[in-house]
C-alpha positions in Angstrom: 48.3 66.7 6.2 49.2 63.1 5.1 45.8 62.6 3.4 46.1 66.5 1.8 49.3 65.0 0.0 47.5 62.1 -1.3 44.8 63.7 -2.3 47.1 66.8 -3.9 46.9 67.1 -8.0 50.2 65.7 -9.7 51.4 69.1 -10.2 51.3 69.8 -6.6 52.9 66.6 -5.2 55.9 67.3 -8.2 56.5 70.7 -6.3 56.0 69.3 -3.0 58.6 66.5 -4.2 60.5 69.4 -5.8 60.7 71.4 -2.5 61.7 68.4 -0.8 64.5 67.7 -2.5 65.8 71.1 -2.6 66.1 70.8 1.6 67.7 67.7 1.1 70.4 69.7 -1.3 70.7 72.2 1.5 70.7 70.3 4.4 73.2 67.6 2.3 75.5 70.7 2.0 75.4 72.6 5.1 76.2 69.2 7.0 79.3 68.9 4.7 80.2 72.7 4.7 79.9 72.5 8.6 82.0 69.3 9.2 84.5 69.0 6.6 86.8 71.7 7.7 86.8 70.2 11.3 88.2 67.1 9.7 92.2 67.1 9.2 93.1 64.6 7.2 95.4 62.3 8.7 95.7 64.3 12.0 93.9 62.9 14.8 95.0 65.4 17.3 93.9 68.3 15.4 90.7 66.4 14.0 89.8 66.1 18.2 90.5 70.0 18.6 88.5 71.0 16.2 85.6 68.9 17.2 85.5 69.9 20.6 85.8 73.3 20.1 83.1 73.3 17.7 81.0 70.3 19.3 77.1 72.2 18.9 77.9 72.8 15.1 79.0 69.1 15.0 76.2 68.4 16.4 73.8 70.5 14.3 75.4 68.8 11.2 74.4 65.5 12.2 71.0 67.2 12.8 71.3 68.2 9.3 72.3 64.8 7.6 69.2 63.3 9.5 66.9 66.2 7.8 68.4 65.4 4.5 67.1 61.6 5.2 63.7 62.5 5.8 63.2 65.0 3.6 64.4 62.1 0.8 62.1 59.6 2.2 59.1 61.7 1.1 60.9 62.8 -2.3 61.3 58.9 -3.2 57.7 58.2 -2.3 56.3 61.1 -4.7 58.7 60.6 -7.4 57.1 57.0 -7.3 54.1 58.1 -7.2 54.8 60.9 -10.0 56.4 58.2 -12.6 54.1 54.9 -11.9 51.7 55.4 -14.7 55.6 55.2 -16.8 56.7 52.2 -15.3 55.3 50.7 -11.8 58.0 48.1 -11.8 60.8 50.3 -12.8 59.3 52.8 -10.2 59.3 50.6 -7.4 62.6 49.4 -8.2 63.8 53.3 -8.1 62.0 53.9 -4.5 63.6 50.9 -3.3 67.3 52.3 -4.1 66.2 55.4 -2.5 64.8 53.9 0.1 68.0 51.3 0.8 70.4 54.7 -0.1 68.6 56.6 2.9 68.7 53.8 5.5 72.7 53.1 5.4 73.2 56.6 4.9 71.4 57.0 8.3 72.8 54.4 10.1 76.4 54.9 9.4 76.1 58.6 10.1 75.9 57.5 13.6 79.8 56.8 13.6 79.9 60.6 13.8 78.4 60.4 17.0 81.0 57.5 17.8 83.7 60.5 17.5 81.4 63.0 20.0 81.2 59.8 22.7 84.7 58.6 22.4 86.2 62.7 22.5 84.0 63.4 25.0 85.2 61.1 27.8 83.2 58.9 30.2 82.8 55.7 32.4 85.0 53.8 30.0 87.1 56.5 28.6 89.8 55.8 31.5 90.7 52.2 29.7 92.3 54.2 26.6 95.0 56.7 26.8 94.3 60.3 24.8 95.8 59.3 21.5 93.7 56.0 21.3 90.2 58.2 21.4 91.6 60.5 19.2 92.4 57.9 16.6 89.6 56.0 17.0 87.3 58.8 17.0 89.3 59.6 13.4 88.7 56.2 12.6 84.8 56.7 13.0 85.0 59.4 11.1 86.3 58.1 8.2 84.1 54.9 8.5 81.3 57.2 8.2 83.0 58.6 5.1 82.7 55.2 3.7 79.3 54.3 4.5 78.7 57.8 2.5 79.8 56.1 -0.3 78.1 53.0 -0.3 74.5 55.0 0.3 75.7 56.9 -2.7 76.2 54.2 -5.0 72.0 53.2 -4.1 70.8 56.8 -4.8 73.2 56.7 -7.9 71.3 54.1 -9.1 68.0 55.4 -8.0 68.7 58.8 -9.8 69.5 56.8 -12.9 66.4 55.1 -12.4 64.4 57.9 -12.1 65.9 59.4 -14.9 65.0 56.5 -17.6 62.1 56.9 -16.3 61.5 60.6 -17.0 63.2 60.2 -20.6 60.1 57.6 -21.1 56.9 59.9 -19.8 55.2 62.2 -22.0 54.4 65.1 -19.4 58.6 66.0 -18.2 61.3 67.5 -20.4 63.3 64.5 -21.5 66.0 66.6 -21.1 65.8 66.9 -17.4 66.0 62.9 -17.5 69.1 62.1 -19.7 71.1 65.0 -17.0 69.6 62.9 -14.5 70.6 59.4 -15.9 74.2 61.1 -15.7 74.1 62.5 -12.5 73.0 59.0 -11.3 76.2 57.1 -13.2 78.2 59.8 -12.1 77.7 59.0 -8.5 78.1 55.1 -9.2 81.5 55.9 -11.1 83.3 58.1 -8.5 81.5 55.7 -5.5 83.3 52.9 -7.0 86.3 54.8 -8.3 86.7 55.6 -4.7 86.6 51.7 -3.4 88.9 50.3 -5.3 91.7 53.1 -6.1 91.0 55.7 -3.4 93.9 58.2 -4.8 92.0 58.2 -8.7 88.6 58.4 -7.2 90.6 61.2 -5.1 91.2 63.3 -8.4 87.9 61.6 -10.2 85.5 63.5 -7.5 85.6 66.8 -8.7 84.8 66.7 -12.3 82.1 63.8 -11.5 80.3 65.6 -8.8 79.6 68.7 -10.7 77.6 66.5 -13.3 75.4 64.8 -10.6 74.7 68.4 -8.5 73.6 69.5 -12.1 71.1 66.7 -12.8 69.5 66.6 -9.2 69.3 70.3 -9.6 67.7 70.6 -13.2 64.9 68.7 -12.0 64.5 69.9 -8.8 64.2 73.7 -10.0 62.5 72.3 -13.0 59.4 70.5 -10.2 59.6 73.4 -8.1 58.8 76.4 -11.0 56.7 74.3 -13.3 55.5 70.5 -11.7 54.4 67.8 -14.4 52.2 68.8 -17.4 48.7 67.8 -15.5 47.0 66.5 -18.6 50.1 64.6 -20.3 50.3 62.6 -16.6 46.4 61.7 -17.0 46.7 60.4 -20.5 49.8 58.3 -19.1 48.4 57.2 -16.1 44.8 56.2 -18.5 47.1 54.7 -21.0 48.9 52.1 -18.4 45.8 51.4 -16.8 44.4 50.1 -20.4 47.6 48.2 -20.3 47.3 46.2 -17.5 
């Protein structure tokens, strides 16, 4: 399957990368549908109820962020692939941020299991009295939150990135890169928005957020329906090989 991919035209693997990242958009958002309304905002009590109650959906939305991960993996490595003849440097660069943006999403998604061990009593559970697991478990959950953010300031710039890059080929709609290049600074803006004046980034998220969902989505229909313009890529790719 591996070697299939490699071997796949450029058309293919933008679809394949295209496909990829539409999972990711669905998985991103059915983890979020399914755990946000279990989380009450300051509330620990209720925070606990809910999770318990609900503990296999909690459960499948962790399942669901660690989909999302995978599935972006593979769209970082063919976007790379897709916009090297552009840029290899600039590329690389972009699959690194993508790369670094999946690994601390992943690893700080595991405070979310923090919540699930410390709720769900145990060998050491006996030390803490009910209201200390339920705020810690609320704790972990917010942690989590923040670790969000910091993975999403690394794909912000990773979508930015990418989206230079596209404005720069010859063989995608320049378009699709300049929404892109927004989306990306979006994300960086209400990431950091967020850090260092948590009530403005607060009211800041819902016009941002909008702006990135319609870059990452442009492009993803955009590889999906129509790929890369096969012949454009070639004389790209031939044209940075004379280059270097």
């Amino acid at each position: 399957m591996i070697e299939r991919i490699t071997e796949a035209s450029p058309r293919l693997k933008a679809r394949i990368a295209g496909g990829l990242w539409l999972m990711v958009i669905v998985a991103g958002m059915t983890a979020f549908v399914i755990r946000s309304p279990m989380i009450a905002r300051g509330d620990a009590v209720a925070t606990a109820t809910n999770i318990l109650a609900s503990e296999s959906l909690f459960r499948f939305g962790f399942a669901a962020d660690l989909v999302a991960g995978a599935c972006y993996m593979g769209v970082t490595v063919l976007l790379y692939v897709l916009l090297k003849p552009v840029s290899r440097s600039l590329s690389l660069l972009a699959a690194f941020f993508g790369l670094a943006g999946v690994a601390i999403g992943s690893s700080t998604s595991v405070t979310n299991l923090a919540a699930l061990v410390l709720l769900g009593g145990g060998e050491y559970s006996s030390a803490f009295t009910t209201s200390q697991l339920q705020a810690m478990a609320l704790m972990s959950l917010r942690l989590s939150f923040q670790g969000f953010l910091i993975s999403m300031v690394f794909f912000g710039f990773q979508c930015f990135l990418v989206g230079c890059l596209i404005v720069r080929s010859t063989f995608l709609p320049r378009i699709l890169g300049v929404l892109l290049a927004i989306g990306g600074s979006s994300y960086i803006i209400s990431s950091f928005a967020t850090f260092l004046a948590p009530a403005f980034g607060a009211r800041l998220s819902p016009f941002i957020v909008p702006l990135a969902l319609l870059g990452e989505g442009s492009l993803t229909l955009w590889l999906i329906v129509k790929g890369v313009n096969e012949q454009r890529w070639k004389e790209q790719t031939s044209a940075a090989g004379e280059r270097q």
